[in-house]
C-alpha positions in Angstrom: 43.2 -113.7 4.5 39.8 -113.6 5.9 37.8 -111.1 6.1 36.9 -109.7 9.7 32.7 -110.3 9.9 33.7 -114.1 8.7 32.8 -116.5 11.6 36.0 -118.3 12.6 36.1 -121.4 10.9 40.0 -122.4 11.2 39.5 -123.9 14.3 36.9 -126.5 13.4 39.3 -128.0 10.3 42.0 -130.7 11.5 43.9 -132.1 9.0 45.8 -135.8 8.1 48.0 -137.4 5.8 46.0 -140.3 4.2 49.4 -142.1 3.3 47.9 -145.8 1.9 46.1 -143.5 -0.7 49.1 -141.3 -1.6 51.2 -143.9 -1.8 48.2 -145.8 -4.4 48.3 -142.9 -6.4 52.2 -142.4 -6.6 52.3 -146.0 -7.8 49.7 -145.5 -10.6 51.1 -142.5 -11.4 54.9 -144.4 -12.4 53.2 -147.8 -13.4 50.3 -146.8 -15.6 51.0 -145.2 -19.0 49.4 -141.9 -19.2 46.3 -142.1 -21.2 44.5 -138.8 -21.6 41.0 -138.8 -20.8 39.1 -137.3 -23.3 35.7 -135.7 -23.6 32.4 -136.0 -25.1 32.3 -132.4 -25.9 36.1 -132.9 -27.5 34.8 -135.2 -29.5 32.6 -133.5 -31.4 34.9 -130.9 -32.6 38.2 -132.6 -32.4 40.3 -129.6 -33.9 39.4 -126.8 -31.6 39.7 -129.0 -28.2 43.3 -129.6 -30.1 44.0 -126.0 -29.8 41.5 -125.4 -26.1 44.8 -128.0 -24.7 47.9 -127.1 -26.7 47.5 -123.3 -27.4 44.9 -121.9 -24.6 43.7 -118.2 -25.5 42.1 -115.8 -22.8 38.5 -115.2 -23.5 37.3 -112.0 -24.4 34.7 -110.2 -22.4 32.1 -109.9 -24.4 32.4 -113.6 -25.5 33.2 -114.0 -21.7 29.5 -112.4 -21.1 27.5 -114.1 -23.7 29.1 -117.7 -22.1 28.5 -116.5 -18.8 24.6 -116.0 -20.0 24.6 -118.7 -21.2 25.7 -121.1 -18.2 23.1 -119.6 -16.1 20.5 -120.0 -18.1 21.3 -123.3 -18.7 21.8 -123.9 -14.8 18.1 -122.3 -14.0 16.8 -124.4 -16.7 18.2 -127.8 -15.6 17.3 -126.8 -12.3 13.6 -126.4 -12.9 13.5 -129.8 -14.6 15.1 -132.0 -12.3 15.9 -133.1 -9.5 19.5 -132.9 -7.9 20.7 -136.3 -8.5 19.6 -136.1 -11.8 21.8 -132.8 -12.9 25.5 -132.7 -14.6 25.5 -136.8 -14.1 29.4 -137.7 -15.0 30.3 -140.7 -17.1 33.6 -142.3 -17.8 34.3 -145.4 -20.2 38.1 -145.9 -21.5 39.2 -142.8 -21.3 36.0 -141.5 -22.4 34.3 -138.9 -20.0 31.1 -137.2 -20.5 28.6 -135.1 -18.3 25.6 -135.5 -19.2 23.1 -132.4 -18.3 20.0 -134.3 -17.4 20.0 -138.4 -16.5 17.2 -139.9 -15.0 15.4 -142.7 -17.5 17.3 -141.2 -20.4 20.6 -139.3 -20.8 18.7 -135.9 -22.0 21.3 -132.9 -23.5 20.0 -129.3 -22.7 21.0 -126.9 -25.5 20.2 -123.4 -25.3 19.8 -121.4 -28.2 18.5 -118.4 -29.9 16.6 -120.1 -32.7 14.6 -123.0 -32.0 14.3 -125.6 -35.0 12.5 -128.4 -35.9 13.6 -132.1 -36.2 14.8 -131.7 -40.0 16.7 -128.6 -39.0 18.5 -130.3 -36.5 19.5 -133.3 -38.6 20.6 -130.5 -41.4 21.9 -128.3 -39.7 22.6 -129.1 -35.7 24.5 -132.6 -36.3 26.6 -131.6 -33.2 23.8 -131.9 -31.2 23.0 -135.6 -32.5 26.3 -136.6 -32.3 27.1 -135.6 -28.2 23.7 -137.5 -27.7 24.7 -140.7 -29.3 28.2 -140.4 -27.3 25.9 -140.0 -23.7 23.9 -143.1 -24.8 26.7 -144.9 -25.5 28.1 -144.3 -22.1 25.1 -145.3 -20.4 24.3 -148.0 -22.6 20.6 -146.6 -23.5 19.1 -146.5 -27.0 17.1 -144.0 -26.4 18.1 -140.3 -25.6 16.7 -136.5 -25.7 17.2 -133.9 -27.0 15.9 -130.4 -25.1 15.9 -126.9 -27.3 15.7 -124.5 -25.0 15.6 -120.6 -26.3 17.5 -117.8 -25.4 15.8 -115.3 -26.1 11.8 -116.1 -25.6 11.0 -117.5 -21.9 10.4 -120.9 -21.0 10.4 -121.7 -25.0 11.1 -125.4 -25.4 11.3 -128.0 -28.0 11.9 -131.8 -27.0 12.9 -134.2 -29.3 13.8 -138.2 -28.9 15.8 -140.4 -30.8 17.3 -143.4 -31.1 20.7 -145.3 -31.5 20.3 -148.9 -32.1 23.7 -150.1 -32.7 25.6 -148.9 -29.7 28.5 -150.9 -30.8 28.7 -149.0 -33.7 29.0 -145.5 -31.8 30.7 -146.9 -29.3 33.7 -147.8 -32.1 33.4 -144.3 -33.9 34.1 -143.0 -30.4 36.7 -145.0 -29.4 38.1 -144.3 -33.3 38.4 -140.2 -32.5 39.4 -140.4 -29.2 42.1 -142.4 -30.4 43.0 -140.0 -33.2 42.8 -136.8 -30.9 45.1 -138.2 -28.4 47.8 -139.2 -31.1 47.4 -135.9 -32.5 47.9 -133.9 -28.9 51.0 -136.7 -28.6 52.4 -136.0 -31.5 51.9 -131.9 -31.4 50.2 -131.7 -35.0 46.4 -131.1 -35.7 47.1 -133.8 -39.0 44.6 -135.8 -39.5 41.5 -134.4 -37.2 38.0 -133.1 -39.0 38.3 -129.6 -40.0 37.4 -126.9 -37.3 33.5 -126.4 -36.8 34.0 -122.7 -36.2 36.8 -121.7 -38.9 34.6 -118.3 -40.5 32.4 -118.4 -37.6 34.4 -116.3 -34.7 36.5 -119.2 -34.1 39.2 -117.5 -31.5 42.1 -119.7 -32.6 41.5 -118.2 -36.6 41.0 -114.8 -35.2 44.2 -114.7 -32.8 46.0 -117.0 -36.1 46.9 -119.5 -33.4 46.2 -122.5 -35.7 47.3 -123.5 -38.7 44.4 -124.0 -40.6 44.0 -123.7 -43.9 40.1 -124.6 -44.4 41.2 -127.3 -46.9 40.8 -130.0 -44.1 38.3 -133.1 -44.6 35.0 -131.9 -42.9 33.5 -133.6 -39.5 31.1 -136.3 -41.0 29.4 -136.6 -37.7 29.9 -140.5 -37.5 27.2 -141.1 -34.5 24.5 -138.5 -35.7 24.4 -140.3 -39.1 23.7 -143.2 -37.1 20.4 -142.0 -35.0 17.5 -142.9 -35.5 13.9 -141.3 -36.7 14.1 -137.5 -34.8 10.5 -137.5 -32.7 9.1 -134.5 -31.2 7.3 -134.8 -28.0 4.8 -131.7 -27.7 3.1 -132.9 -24.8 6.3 -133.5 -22.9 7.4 -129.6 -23.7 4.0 -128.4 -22.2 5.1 -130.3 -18.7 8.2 -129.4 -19.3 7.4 -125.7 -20.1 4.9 -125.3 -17.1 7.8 -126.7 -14.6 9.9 -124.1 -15.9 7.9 -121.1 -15.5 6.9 -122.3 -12.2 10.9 -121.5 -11.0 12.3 -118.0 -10.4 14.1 -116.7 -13.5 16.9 -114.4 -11.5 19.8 -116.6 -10.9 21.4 -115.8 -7.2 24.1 -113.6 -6.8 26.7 -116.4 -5.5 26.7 -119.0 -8.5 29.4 -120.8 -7.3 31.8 -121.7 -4.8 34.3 -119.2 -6.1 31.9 -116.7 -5.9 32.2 -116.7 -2.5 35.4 -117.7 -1.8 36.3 -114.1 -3.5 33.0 -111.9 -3.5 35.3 -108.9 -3.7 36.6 -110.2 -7.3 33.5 -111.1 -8.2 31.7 -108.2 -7.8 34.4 -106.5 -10.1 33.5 -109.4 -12.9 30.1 -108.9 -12.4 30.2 -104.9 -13.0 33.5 -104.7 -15.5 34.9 -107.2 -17.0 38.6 -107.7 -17.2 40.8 -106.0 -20.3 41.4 -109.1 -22.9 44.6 -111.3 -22.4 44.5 -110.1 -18.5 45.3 -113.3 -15.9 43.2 -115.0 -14.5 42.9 -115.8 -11.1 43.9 -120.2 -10.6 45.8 -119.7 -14.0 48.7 -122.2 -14.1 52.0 -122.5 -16.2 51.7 -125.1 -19.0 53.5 -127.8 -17.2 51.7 -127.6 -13.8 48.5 -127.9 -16.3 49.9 -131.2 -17.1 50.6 -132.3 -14.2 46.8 -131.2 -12.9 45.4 -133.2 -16.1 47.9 -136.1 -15.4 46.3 -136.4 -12.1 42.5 -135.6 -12.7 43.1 -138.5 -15.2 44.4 -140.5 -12.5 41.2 -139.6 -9.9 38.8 -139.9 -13.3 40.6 -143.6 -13.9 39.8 -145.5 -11.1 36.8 -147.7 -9.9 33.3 -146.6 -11.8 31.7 -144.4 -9.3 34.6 -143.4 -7.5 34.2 -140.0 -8.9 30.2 -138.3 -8.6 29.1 -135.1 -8.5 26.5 -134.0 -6.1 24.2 -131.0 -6.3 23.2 -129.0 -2.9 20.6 -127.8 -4.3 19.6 -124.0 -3.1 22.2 -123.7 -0.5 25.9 -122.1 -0.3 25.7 -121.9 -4.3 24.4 -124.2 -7.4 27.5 -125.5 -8.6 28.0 -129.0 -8.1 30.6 -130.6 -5.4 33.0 -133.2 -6.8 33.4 -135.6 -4.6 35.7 -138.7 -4.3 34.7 -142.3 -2.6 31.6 -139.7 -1.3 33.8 -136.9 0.0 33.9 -133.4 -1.5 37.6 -133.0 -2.9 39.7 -130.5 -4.0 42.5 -131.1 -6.4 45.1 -127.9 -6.6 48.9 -127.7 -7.7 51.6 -125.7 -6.1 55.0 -124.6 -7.2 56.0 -124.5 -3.2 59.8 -126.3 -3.2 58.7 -127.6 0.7 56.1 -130.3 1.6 54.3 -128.5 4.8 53.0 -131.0 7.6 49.7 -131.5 7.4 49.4 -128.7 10.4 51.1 -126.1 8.3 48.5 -126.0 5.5 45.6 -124.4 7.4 47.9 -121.1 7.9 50.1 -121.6 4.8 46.9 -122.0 2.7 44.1 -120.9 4.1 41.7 -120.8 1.0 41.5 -124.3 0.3 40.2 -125.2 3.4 37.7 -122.3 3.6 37.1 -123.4 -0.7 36.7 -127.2 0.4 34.6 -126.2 3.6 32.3 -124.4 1.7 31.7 -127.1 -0.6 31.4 -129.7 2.4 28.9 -127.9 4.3 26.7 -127.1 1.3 25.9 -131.4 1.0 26.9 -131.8 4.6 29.6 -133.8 4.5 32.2 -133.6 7.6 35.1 -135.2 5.6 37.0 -134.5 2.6 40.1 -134.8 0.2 42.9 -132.3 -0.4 44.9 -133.7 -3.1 48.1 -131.1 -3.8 50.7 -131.9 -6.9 54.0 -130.7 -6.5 55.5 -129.3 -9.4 58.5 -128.8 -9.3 59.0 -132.0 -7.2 62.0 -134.3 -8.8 60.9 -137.9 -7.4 57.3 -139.1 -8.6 57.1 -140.1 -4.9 57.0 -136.2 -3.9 54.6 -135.5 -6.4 51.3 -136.3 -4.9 50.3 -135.5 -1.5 46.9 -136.3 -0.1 45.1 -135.4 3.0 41.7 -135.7 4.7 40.4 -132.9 6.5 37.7 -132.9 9.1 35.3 -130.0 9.3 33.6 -130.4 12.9 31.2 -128.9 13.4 30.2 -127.2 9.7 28.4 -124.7 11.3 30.6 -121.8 10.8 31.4 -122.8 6.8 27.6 -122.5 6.5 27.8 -118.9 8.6 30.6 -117.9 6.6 28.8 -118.8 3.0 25.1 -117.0 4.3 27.6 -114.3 5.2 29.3 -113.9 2.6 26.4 -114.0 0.0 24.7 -111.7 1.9 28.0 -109.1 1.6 27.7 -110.1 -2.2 24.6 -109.1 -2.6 24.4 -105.8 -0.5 28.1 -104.8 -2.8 26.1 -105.8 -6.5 22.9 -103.8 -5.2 25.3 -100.4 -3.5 27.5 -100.9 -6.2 30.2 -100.8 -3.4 32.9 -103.6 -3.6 33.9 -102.6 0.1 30.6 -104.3 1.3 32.0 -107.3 -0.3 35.0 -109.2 2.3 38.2 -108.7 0.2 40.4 -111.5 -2.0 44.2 -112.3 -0.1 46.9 -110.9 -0.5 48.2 -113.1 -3.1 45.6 -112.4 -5.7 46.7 -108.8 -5.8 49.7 -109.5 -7.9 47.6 -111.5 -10.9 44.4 -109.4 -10.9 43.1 -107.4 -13.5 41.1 -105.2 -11.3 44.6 -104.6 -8.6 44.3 -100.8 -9.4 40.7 -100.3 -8.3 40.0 -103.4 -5.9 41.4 -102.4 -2.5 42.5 -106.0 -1.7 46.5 -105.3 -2.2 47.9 -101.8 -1.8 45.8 -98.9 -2.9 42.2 -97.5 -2.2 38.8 -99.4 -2.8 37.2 -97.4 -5.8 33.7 -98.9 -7.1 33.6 -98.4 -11.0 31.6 -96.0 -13.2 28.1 -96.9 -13.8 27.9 -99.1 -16.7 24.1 -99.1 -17.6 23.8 -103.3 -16.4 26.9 -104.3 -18.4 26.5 -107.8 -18.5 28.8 -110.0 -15.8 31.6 -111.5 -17.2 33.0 -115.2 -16.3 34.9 -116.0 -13.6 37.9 -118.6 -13.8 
């Protein structure tokens, strides 16, 4: 459904099977044993990304909030001190992925937090942090790497810190060593064997909702790779440059953060104003198989050619989010429990929102071209698994209309505090969303909620 102000944008969108691709993919997909990619960030606390894949808990909002802070303060930040190209650069060696937050001459990790230490206190006490570093360098074969500490709670409050890693070999084998152990502990279904959790007595949400089964007797995480850094360096003068770029930025974050914000402004004005009872679903919220078979074939996409997958930043249009894009294209990759293949024609009216998602995301880098890739679920044959297509948007003028409109409605709803300013979600949503009794999208009146003194916004999926 599109709301009635939207310019019309279906008309600009053509569609194709790209069957040489499909038909690549499909035969990877048979041929090539599965091996799950895993992350940098699983890495350093193998036991909770253990539970994060096999036992998935919904976030509670005030967690929900305090993440949500968190994210954009870490976007405004990273904004500030680099450039586009430089931002959420994504790495992938055997399996190995990591996204590292700042990459120009050095892969640089941006951590926010409400204390700011010194370089003994992060060797004592903030290994984790030494330890996701020493994974980036290893992925981008530098010695060198940086550290940013960047506080939460004073403005524009930096530390920077360098290190270094001289024997990549060594970190690249106590990488390889627990990706290794954290994908024979998701094959085999048993936690056996991994570091104890980080977080057990600290909040962890797996303890608190007794999801796991630990006992707090488990071996520690010895932090391998941050025993292996070198002397911890603070750069003062780089913090001052550092500091003054920051301050120079604006501190309020725009109303659209990303591309989902306005694909569904409606939804997220109700996020931004009250947030969603615990445990409620989540809008793009899948069954555990079709979550395998999106991994399976993110895996796929994050396997090929070095390069193949990038991430490019537009900067202050449309929203700050990144657009993933494949062989240079901006792509979408989304799973349906449909029983029917549609021709490519079908789509635009059978699925509306991913063209207006993936036209959003085109027009904000200006790219004309780019990749639907749909798994089919409940597909028998791996060769009706995979479909991919390449859409044409020509011209991108009315994406760009429809995201300067929509912000706009976003904007004029948060400041009213009147969701009907704000075009509504379709149809579908109405079933799954937490806010169906008060949003107006399905059956049933638009009704803004009570005042809430600023409540802070809460995360969208």
């Amino acid at each position: 459904m599109v709301a009635e102000h939207d310019p019309e944008w279906r008309t600009a969108v053509s569609v194709r099977s790209d069957v040489e691709l499909e038909r690549s993919l499909i035969e990877r997909l048979e041929r090539e044993p599965r091996r799950r990619s895993i992350w940098v960030t699983d890495l350093v606390d193998p036991r909770t990304a253990y539970y994060r894949q096999t036992a998935p808990m919904p976030i509670a909002p005030e967690r929900a909030a305090r993440m949500e802070a968190g994210r954009e303060l870490h976007e405004t930040i990273g904004a500030a001190l680099a450039e586009a190209p430089h931002l959420e650069v994504r790495v992938q060696r055997d399996g190995i992925v990591g996204q590292i937050d700042l990459f120009d001459e050095l892969p640089t990790e941006l951590k926010t937090t409400g204390s700011l230490v010194d370089a003994e206190g992060i060797r004592r006490g903030r290994p984790a942090y030494l330890e996701q570093l020493g994974l980036y360098c290893a992925l981008t074969d530098r010695h060198a790497g940086r550290l940013l500490l960047a506080s939460s709670e004073v403005a524009h409050d930096l530390r920077v810190f360098d290190t270094e890693f001289s024997d990549l070999t060594g970190v690249w084998a106590d990488a390889t060593q627990g990706a290794e152990a954290l994908r024979r502990a998701l094959d085999l279904g048993t936690p056996e064997g991994l570091p104890g959790c980080a977080w057990r007595g600290r909040g962890c949400p797996y303890e608190d909702g007794r999801v796991c089964d630990c006992e707090g007797t488990e071996p520690p995480h010895s932090y391998p790779i941050a025993a292996r850094a070198g002397p911890i360096v603070e750069r003062p003068e780089e913090a001052v440059r550092l500091r003054d770029r920051w301050s120079a930025r604006p501190s309020s974050p725009a109303a659209a953060r990303r591309f989902r914000d306005l694909l569904y402004p409606r939804r997220t004005f109700f996020e931004r104003t009250s947030p969603a009872p615990t445990g409620e679903p989540s809008e793009g919220s899948r069954p555990p198989s079709a979550d395998g078979l999106y991994r399976r074939l993110s895996e796929l996409l994050e396997s090929g050619t070095a390069g193949e997958v990038s991430r490019v930043h537009p900067g202050a249009l449309a929203a700050p989010e990144a657009v993933a894009c494949y062989r240079g294209w901006p792509f979408l990759l989304k799973i349906t429990r449909a029983w029917r293949t549609p021709a490519p024609v079908e789509l635009i009216d059978r699925q509306p929102h991913y063209f207006l998602d993936l036209g959003l995301r085109s027009a904000a880098i200006g790219s004309r071209d780019g990749w639907l890739f749909l798994g089919y679920e409940r597909a028998e044959r791996p060769a009706d698994r995979v479909r991919v297509y390449r859409v044409r948007f020509d011209p991108l003028a009315p994406f760009r209309e429809t995201a300067d409109a929509r912000r706009a409605a976003l904007d004029r709803a948060l400041a009213q505090h009147d969701p009907a300013e704000a075009p509504p979600c379709p149809d579908w949503m109405a079933r799954d969303c937490a806010y169906r009794d008060r949003c107006g999208c399905g059956p049933g009146p638009v009704t803004a909620p009570a005042a809430s003194g600023g409540s802070a916004p809460s995360s969208g999926a």
